[in-house]
C-alpha positions as CSV (number, residue, x, y, z in Angstrom):
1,X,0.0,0.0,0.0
2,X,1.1,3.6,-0.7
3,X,4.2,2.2,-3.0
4,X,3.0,5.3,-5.1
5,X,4.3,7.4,-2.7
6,X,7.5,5.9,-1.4
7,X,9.6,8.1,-3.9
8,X,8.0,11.5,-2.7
9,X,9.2,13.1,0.7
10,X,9.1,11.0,3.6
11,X,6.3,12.6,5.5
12,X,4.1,12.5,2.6
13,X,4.2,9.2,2.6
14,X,4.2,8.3,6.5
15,X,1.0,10.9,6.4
16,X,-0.4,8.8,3.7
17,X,-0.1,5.4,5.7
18,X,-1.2,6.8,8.5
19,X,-4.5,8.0,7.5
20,X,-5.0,5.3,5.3
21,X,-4.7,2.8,7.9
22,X,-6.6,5.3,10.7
23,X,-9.6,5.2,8.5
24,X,-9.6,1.4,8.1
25,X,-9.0,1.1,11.6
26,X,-12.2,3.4,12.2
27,X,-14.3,1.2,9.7
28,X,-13.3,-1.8,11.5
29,X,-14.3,-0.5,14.8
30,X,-17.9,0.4,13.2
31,X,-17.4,-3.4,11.5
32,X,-16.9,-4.3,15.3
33,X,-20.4,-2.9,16.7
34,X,-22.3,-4.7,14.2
35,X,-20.8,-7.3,14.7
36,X,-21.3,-7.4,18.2
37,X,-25.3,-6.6,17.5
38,X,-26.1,-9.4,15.3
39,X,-24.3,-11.6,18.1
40,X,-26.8,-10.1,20.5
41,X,-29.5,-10.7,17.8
42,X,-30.2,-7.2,18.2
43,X,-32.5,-5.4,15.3
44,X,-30.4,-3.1,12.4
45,X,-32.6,-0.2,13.9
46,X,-30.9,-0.7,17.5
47,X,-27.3,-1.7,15.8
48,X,-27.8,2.3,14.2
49,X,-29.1,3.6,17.3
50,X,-25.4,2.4,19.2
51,X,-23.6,3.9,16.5
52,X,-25.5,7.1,16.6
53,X,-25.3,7.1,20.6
54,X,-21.6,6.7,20.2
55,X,-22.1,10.2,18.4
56,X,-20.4,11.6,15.4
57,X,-17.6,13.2,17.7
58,X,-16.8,10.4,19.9
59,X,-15.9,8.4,16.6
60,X,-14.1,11.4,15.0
61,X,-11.6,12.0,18.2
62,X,-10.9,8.5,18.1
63,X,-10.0,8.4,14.4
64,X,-8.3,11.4,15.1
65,X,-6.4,9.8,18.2
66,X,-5.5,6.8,16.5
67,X,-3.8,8.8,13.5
68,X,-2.1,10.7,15.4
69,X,-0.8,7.4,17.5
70,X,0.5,6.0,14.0
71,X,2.5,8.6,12.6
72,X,5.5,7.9,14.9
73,X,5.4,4.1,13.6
74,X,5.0,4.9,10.3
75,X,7.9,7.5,10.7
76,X,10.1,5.0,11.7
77,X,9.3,2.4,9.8
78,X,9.6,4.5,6.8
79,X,13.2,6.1,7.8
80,X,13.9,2.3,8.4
81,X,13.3,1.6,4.5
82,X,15.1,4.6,3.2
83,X,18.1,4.0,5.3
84,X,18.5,0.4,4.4
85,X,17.6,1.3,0.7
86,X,20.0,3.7,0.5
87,X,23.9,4.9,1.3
88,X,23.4,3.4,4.6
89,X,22.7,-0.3,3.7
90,X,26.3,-0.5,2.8
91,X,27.5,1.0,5.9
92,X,25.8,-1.1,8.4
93,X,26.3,-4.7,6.8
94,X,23.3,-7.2,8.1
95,X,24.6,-10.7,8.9
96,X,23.4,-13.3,7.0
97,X,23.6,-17.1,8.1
98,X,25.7,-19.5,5.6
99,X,22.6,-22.0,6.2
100,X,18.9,-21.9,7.3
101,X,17.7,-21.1,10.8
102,X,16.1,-24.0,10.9
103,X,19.2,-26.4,10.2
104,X,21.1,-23.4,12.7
105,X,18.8,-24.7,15.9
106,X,19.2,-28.5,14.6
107,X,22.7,-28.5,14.7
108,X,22.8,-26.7,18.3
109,X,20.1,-29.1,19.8
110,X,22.6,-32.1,18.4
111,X,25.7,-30.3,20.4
112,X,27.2,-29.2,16.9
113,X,28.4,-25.3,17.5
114,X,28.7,-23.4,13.9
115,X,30.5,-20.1,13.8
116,X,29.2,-19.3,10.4
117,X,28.3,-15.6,9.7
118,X,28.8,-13.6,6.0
119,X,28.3,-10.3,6.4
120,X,27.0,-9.3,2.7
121,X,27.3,-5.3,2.0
């Protein structure tokens, strides 16, 4: 999601993600109260009246909230790609094991201890 976007400035796109994934998160919370009334076997006039009691605000300063909650996380996780994308992937090497991790914990359960780390750049 957003790929579009990755090449522009960073806090275009971290905005972008953010309110993307606030509004999804507010239609699944809306998702969640009907839901919850057809569990109850409640009628779809009392399943609108909930929502409507919940009131247009209420809703809003919780979208709003939950925004503003992922920006940071979206800021990081999107300096995280641009850094390792970029100049600083070749900087800060990431190790990479000459086998699988799964044959890495077989060998240590059977006693075997490999010292086997490339570092790729």
């Amino acid at each position: 999601m957003g790929k579009r976007l990755e090449d522009s400035q960073l806090i275009v796109s971290v905005l972008f993600k953010a309110l993307v994934f606030g509004v999804f998160i507010a239609l699944f919370g809306i998702l969640e109260h009907v839901i919850e009334g057809l569990v109850h076997r409640d009628t779809w006039n009392h399943i609108a009246q909930s929502l409507v009691s919940a009131g247009r605000a209420e809703i809003l300063a919780r979208t709003v909230m939950i925004i503003v909650t992922l920006i940071p996380f979206f800021a990081f996780w999107e300096t995280d790609r641009v850094l390792r994308r970029g100049v600083h992937s070749k900087t800060y090497p990431t190790p990479r094991l000459g086998r699988s991790p799964a044959a890495a914990i077989m060998s240590r359960k059977s006693g075997a201890v490999s010292t086997t780390a490339n570092f790729s750049v």
